[in-house]
C-alpha positions as CSV (number, residue, x, y, z in Angstrom):
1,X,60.9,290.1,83.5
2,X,63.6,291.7,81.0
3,X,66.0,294.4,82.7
4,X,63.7,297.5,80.8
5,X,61.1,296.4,83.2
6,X,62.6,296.4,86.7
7,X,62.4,299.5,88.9
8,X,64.4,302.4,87.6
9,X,67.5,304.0,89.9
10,X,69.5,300.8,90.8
11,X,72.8,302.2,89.0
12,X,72.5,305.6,91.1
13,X,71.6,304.0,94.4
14,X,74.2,301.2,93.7
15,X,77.2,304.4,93.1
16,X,75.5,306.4,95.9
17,X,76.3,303.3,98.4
18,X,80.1,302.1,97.0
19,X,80.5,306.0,97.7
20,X,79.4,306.4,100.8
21,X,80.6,302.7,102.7
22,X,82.5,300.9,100.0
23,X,85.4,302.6,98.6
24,X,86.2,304.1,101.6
25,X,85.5,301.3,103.8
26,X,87.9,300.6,107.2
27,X,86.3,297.9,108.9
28,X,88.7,295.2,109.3
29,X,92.6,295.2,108.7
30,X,92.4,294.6,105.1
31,X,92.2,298.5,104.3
32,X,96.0,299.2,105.8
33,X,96.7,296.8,102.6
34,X,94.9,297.3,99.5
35,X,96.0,298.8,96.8
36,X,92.0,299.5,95.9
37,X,89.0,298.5,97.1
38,X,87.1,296.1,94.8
39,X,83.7,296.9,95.0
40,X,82.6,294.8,92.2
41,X,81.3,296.1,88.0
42,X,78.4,294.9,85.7
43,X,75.0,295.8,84.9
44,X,73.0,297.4,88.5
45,X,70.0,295.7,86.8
46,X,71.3,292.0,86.1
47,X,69.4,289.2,86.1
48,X,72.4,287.3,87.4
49,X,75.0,288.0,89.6
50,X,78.4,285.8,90.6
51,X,80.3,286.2,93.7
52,X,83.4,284.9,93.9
53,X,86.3,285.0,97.4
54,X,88.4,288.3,97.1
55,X,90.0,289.9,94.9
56,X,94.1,288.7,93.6
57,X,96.5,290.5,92.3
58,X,95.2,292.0,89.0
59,X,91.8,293.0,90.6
60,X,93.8,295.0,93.3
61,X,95.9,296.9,91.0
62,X,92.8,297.5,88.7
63,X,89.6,297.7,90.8
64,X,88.1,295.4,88.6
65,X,86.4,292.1,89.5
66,X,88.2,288.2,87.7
67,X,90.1,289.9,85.2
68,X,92.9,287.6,86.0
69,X,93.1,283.7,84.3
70,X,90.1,283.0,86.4
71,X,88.2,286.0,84.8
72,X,88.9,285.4,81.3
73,X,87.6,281.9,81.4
74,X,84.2,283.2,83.4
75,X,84.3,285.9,80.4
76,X,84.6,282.5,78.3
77,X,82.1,280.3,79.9
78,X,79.2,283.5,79.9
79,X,80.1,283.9,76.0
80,X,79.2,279.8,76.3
81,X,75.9,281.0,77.0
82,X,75.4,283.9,75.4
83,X,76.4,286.2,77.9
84,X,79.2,289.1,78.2
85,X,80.2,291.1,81.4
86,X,77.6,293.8,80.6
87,X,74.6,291.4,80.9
88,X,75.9,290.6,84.6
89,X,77.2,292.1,87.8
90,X,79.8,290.3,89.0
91,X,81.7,290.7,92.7
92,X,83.0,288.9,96.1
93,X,82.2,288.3,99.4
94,X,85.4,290.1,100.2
95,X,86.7,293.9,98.5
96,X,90.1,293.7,99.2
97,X,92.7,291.8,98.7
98,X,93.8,289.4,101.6
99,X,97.8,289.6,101.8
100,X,99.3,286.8,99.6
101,X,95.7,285.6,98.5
102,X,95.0,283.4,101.7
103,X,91.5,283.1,102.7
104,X,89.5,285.2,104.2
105,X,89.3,285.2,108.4
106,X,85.4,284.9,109.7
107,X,86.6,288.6,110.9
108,X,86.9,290.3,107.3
109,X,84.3,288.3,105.8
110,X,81.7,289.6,109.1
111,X,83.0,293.0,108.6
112,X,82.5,292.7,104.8
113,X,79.0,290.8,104.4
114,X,76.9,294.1,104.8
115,X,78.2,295.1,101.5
116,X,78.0,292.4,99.5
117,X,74.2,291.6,100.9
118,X,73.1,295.3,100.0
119,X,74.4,295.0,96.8
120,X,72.2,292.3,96.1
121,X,69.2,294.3,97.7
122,X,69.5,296.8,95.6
123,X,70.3,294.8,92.2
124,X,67.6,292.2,92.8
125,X,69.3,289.9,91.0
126,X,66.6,286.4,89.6
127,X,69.4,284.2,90.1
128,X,73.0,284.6,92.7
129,X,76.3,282.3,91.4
130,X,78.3,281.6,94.1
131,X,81.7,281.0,93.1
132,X,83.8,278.8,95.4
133,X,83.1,277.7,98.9
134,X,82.9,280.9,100.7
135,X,80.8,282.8,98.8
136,X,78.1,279.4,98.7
137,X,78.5,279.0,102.7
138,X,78.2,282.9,103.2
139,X,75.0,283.2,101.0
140,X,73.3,279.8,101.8
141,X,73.7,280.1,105.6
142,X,74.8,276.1,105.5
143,X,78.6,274.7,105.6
144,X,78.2,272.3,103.0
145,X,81.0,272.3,100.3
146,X,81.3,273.2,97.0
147,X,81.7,269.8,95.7
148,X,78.9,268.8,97.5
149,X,76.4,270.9,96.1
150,X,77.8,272.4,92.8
151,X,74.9,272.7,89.9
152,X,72.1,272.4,92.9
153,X,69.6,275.9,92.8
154,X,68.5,276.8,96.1
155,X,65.6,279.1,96.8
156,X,66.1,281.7,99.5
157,X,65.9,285.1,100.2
158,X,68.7,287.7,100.8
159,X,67.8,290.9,102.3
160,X,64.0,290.9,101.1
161,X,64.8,289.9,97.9
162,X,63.6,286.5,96.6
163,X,66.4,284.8,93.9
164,X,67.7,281.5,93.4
165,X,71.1,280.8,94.9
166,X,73.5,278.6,92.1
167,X,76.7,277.2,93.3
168,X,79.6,277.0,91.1
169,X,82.6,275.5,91.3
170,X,85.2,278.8,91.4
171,X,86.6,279.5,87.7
172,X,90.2,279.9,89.4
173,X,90.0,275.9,91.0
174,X,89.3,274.9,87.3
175,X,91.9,276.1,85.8
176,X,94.0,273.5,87.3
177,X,91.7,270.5,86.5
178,X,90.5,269.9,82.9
179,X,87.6,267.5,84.8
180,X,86.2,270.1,87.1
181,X,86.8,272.6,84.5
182,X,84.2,270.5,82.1
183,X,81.9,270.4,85.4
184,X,81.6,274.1,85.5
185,X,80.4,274.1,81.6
186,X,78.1,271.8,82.5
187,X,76.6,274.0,85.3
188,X,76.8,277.3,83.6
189,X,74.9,275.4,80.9
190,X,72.1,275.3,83.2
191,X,71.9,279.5,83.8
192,X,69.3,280.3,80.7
193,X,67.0,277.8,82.1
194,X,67.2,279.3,85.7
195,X,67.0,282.6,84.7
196,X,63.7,281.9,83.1
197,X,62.8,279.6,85.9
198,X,63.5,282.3,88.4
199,X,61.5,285.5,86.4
200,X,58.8,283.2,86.3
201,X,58.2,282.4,89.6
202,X,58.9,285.5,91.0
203,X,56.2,287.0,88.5
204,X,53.9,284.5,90.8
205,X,54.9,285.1,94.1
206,X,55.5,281.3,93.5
207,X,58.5,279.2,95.6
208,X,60.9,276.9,93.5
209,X,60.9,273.6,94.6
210,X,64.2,272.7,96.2
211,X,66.5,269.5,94.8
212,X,67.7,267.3,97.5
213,X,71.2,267.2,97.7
214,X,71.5,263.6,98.7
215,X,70.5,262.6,95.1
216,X,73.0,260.6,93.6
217,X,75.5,262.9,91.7
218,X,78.1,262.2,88.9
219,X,81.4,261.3,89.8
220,X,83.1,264.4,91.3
221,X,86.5,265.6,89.1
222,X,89.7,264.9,91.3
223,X,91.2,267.7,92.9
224,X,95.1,268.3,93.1
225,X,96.3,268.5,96.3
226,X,98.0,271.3,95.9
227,X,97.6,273.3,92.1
228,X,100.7,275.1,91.0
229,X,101.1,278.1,92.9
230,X,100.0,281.9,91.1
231,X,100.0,284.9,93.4
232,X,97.9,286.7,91.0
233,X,94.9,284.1,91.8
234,X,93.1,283.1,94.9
235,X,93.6,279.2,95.5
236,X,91.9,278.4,98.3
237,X,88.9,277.4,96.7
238,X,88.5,273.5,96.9
């Protein structure tokens, strides 16, 4: 199904609810903070959507999504596959900034969830990348960790809306290891497939069969301990 052929009115009802409980939005302590609220920017009719942590630095000053170093490699790794920022919506679990880039608290990311699970309901997106381990807990439902089940599709539904859920390993985590970095590009490699995978089923009414995660996996990348620290980046993403 190409974008021309969705339902009309996803970019008006998209503005219409950023305006009315987004930008304005005091749920949890994070709003006494922010600089801006980081609702999140693309295409209201993607096919594919990523959803990183929370915005850093540069995405609170800005209002932008990853336009920091983790942004321009994702800008770099959707050229990979012949994608730009206009083909995709892209935003996080959280829309502002935590102070000093820690993780979110269960409190902000409860407060914050509604938002990020309409967006999707009103996108429709074929196929969700979660970015990191919070957004992949948040969206499965399950606590299993980002190097656990990185490049594993899962079929669910989020709001009413049928997609295919695709863990990522968090652009910002490989910048600071060339191996996990390489696992990413290996992953991403795998969108155009799913994307097709996805429209197709859905066109059926049809349910993806679901991989086992206990099926023996590559070697995982090594992780530093502790990366180099950047106050512009969130970090907490291993």
């Amino acid at each position: 199904m190409e974008p021309s052929d969705r339902p009309t009115g996803h970019a008006e009802a998209l503005a219409a609810y950023h305006a009315e409980h987004v930008l304005g939005c005091t749920k949890c302590p994070l709003a006494e903070g922010r600089t801006t609220v980081v609702a999140g920017s693309g295409n209201p009719d993607a096919r594919v959507m990523f959803v990183g942590e929370a915005p850093g630095y540069h995405e609170d000053r800005q209002g932008v999504p990853f336009v920091g170093q983790a942004g321009r490699l994702l800008d770099e790794l959707l050229e990979r596959i012949g994608l730009a920022r206009d083909d995709v919506f892209i935003a996080n679990v959280l829309k502002c900034r935590p102070p000093g880039n820690r993780n979110p608290t269960a409190r902000e990311i409860e407060a914050c969830e509604p938002h990020l699970f309409r967006q999707v309901a009103i996108i429709q997106p074929m196929l969700v990348c979660s970015l990191g381990n919070f957004a992949t807990r948040l969206l499965s439902g399950r606590p299993d960790s980002i190097s656990r089940v990185h490049g594993c599709e899962l079929p669910l539904e989020i709001r009413g809306v049928p997609t295919l859920l695709y863990p990522l390993f968090h652009p910002a985590a490989a910048l600071y290891t060339p191996a996990m970095r390489a696992t990413l590009e290996t992953d991403m490699d795998r969108i155009p497939e799913l994307i097709g995978t996805a429209g197709e089923l859905r066109e059926r009414g049809a349910a993806p069969a679901v991989p086992s995660v206990d099926a023996p996996r590559p070697p995982e990348p090594t992780v530093p301990a502790a990366p180099p620290p950047d106050t512009s980046e969130q970090l907490g993403l291993f």
